[in-house]
C-alpha positions in Angstrom: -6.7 -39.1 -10.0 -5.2 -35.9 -7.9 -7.7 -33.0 -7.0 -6.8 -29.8 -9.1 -5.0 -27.4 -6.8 -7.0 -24.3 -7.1 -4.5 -21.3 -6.2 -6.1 -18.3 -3.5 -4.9 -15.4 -2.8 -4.6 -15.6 0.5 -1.6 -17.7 0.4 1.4 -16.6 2.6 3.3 -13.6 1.3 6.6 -16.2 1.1 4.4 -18.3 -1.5 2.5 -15.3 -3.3 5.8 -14.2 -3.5 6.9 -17.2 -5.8 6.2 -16.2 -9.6 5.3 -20.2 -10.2 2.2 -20.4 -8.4 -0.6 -19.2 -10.5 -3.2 -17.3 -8.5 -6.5 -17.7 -9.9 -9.0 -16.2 -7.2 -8.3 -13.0 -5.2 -10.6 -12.2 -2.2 -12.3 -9.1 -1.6 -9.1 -7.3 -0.6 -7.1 -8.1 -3.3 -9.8 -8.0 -6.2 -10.1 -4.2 -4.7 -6.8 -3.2 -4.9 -6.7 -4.8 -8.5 -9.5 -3.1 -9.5 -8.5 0.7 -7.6 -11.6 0.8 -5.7 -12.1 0.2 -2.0 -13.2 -2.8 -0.5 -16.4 -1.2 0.9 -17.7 0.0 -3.3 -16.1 -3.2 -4.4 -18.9 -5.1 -1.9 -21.3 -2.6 -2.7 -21.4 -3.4 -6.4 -21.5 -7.0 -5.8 -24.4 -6.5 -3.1 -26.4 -4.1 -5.7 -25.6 -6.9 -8.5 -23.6 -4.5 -10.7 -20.3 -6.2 -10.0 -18.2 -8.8 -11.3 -18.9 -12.5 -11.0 -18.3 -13.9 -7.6 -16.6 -17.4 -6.7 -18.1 -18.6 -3.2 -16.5 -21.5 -2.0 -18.2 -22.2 1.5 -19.0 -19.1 3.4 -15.4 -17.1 1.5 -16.1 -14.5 -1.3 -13.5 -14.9 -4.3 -13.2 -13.0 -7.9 -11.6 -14.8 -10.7 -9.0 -13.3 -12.6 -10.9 -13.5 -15.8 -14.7 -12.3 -14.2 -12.5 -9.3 -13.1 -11.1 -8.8 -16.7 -14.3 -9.2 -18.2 -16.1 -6.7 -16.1 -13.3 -3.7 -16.2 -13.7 -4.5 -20.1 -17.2 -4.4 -20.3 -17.2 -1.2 -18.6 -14.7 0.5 -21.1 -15.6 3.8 -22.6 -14.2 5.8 -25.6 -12.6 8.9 -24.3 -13.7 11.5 -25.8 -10.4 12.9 -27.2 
């Protein structure tokens, strides 16, 4: 039985590039961006424990797609308009 693949984004731009490959984890950079915030208050969130879900594989720092979702949505608030 094969290993499942698990896609992260810190492929090369040539593969990220390639719609077919699924990207699952982002690092800290990427899950930033994403999220429009800085690296630094993205860090700072997760260091204080008010951020989204962290994936560590060995000493690396990953956010799933879905923890990311699920934390933006938890955050959501009515405008009030």
């Amino acid at each position: 039985m094969a290993k499942a693949e698990i896609q992260i984004a810190t492929v090369s731009k040539e593969r990220a590039a390639d719609s077919r490959v699924p990207v699952l984890l982002l690092d800290y950079d990427r899950a930033a961006l994403a999220m429009s915030m800085t690296r630094a208050a993205l860090r700072d969130l997760v260091y204080k424990g008010r951020g989204p879900v962290v994936t560590k594989i060995g000493a690396r720092t990953y956010f799933a797609l879905r923890d990311l979702e699920r934390w933006r949505a938890a955050r959501r608030e009515p405008t009030g308009v």
